[in-house]
C-alpha positions as CSV (number, residue, x, y, z in Angstrom):
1,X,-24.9,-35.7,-16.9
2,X,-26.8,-32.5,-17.3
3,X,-26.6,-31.7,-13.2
4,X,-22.6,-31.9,-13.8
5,X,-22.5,-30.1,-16.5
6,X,-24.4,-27.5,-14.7
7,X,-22.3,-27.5,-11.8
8,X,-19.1,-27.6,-13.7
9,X,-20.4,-24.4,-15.7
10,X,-21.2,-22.6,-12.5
11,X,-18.2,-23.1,-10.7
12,X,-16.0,-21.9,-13.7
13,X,-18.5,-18.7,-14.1
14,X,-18.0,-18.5,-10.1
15,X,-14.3,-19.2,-10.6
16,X,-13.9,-16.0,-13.1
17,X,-16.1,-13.4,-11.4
18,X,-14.9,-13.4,-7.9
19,X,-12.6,-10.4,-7.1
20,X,-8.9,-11.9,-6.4
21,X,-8.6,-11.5,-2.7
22,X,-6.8,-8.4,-1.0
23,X,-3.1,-8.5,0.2
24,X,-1.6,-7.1,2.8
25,X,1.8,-5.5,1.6
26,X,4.7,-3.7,3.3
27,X,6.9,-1.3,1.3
28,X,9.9,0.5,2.4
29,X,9.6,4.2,1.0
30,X,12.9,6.4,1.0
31,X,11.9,10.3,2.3
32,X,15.4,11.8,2.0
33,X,14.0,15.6,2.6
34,X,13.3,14.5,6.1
35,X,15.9,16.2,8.2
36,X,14.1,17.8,11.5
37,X,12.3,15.8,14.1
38,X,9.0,17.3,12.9
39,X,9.3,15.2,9.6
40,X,8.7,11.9,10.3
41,X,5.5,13.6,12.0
42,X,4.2,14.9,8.9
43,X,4.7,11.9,6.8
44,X,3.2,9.6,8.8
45,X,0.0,11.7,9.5
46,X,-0.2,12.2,5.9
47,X,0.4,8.0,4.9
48,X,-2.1,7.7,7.6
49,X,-4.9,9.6,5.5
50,X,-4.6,7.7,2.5
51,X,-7.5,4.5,2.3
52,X,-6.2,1.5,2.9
53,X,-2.9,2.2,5.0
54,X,-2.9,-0.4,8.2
55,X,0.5,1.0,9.7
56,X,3.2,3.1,9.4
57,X,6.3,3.6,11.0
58,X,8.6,7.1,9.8
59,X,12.1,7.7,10.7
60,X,14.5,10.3,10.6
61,X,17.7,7.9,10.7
62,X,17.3,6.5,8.4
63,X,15.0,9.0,6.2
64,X,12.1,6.2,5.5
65,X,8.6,5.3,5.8
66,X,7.7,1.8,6.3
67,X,4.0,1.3,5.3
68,X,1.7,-1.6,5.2
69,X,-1.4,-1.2,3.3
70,X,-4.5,-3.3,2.0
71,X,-3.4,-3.4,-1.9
72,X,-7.0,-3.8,-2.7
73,X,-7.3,0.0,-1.5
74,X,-4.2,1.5,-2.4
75,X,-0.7,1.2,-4.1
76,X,2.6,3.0,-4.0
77,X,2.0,5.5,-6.3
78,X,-0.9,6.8,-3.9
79,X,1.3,6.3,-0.9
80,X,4.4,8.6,-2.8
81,X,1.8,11.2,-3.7
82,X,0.6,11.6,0.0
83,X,4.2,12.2,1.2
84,X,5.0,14.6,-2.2
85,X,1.5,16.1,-1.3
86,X,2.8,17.2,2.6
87,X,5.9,18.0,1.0
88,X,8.5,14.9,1.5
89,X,9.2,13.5,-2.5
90,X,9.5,9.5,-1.6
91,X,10.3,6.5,-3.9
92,X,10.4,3.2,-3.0
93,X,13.8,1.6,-1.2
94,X,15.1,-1.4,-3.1
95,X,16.7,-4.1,-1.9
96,X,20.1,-2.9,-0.1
């Protein structure tokens, strides 16, 4: 009875200490400043630079940034800031 109580303990302990496991997660962000060909340049070099972005895809028409990123490394406040950093304010699209 001890050994399963031992067991039991230690996979609970093992259970509870683990780091959840990354995600990958794609958001849409909205960049409506970017108006010129050079643009969707800038944004993406600048998404590109943040940890934990995979791959990202900028656009003029529409103005957006589609992102997918390792959420373990970063979120979507750090993506906005990178565009609002290079000078494109972003939020993120909702659903249309």
């Amino acid at each position: 009875m001890k050994k399963a109580a031992l067991i039991s303990a230690l996979a609970f302990a093992t259970a509870f200490s683990l780091p959840a496991l990354a995600a990958r997660k794609t958001v849409v962000l909205s960049v409506p400043t970017m108006n010129c060909p050079a643009c969707p340049i800038t944004v993406r070099a600048a998404l590109e630079k943040v940890p934990g972005v995979e791959k990202v895809k900028a656009t003029l028409e529409p103005p957006e940034a589609l992102v997918t990123f390792d959420d373990a490394k970063t979120g979507t406040a750090q993506l906005m800031r990178a565009t609002r950093d290079a000078g494109y304010p972003s939020s993120v699209r909702q659903g249309k």
